[in-house]
C-alpha positions as CSV (number, residue, x, y, z in Angstrom):
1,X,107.6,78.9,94.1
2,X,106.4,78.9,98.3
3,X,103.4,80.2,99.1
4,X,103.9,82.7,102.0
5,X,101.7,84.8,104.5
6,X,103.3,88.4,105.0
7,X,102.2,90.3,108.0
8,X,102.1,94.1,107.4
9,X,101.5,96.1,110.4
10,X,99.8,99.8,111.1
11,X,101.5,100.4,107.4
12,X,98.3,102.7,106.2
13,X,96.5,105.4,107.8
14,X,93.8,105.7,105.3
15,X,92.3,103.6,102.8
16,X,93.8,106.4,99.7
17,X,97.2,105.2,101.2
18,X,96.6,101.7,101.3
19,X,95.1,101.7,97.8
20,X,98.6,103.6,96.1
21,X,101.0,101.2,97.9
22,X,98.6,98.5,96.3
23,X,98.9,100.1,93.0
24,X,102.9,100.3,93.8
25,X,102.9,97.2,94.4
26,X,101.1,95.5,91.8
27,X,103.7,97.5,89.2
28,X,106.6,96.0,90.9
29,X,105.5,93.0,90.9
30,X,104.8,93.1,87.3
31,X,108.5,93.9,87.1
32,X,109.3,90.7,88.6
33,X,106.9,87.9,87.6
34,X,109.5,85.2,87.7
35,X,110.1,86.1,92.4
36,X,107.0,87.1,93.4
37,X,103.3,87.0,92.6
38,X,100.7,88.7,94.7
39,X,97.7,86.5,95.6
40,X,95.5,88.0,97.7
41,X,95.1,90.3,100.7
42,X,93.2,90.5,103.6
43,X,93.0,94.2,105.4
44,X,92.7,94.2,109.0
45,X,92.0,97.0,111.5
46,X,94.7,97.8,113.8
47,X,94.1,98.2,117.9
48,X,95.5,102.3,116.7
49,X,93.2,102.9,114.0
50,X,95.7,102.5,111.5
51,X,95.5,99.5,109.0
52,X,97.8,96.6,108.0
53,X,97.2,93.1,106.0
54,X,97.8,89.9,105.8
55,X,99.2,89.2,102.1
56,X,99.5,85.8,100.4
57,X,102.3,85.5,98.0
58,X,103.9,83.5,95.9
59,X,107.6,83.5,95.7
60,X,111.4,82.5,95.5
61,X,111.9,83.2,98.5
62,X,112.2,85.2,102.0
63,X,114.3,87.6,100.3
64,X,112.4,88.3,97.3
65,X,109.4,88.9,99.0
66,X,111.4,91.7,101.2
67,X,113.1,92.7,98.0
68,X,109.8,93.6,96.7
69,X,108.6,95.2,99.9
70,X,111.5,97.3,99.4
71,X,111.1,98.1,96.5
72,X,107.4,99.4,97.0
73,X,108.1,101.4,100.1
74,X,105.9,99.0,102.5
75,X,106.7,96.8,105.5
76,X,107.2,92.7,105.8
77,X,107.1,92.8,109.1
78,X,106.1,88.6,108.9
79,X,106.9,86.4,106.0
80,X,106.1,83.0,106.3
81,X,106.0,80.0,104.7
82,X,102.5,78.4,104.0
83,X,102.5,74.9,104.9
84,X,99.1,73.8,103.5
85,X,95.9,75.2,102.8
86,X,92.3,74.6,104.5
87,X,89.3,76.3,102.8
88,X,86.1,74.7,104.5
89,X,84.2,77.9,102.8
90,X,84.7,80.6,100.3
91,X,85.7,83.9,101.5
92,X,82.5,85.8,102.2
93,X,81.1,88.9,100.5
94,X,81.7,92.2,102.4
95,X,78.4,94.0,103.1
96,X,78.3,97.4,101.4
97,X,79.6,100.4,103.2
């Protein structure tokens, strides 16, 4: 499997919305273990107030990733391939809200 970045963009407009299409999404992707496998995502803000992510994904390919996109009922608006990996620190803990 390639890892991939996928670029979702102003897909949620509150964090209860964001947090159903992840559990969608994490049941799909239990369906199909063998195409994709959800790593990790980052959730930005968006310039409208709405938010989107940055996902990392492992996967077959392209099309399974937008297959499983699909599938969930989010965007893909960017999928692509990860060429290496850099990590000079661990991802930081987020202060309490």
């Amino acid at each position: 499997m390639q890892l991939y970045a996928i670029r979702r963009r102003d897909a949620w407009s509150t964090p209860e919305e964001l947090k159903a299409a992840a559990e969608r999404s994490t049941a799909v992707g239990n369906e199909m273990p063998d195409e994709v496998r959800w790593i990790r995502s980052y959730v930005v803000a968006e310039e409208d107030g709405t938010l989107g992510t940055v996902c990392i994904y492992q996967a077959v390919s392209p099309e399974a990733i937008r297959k499983h996109a699909q599938r969930v009922g989010m965007p893909a608006d960017e999928i692509t391939p990860v060429a290496d990996v850099v990590v000079v620190r661990p991802d930081p803990e987020l202060a309490a809200a």
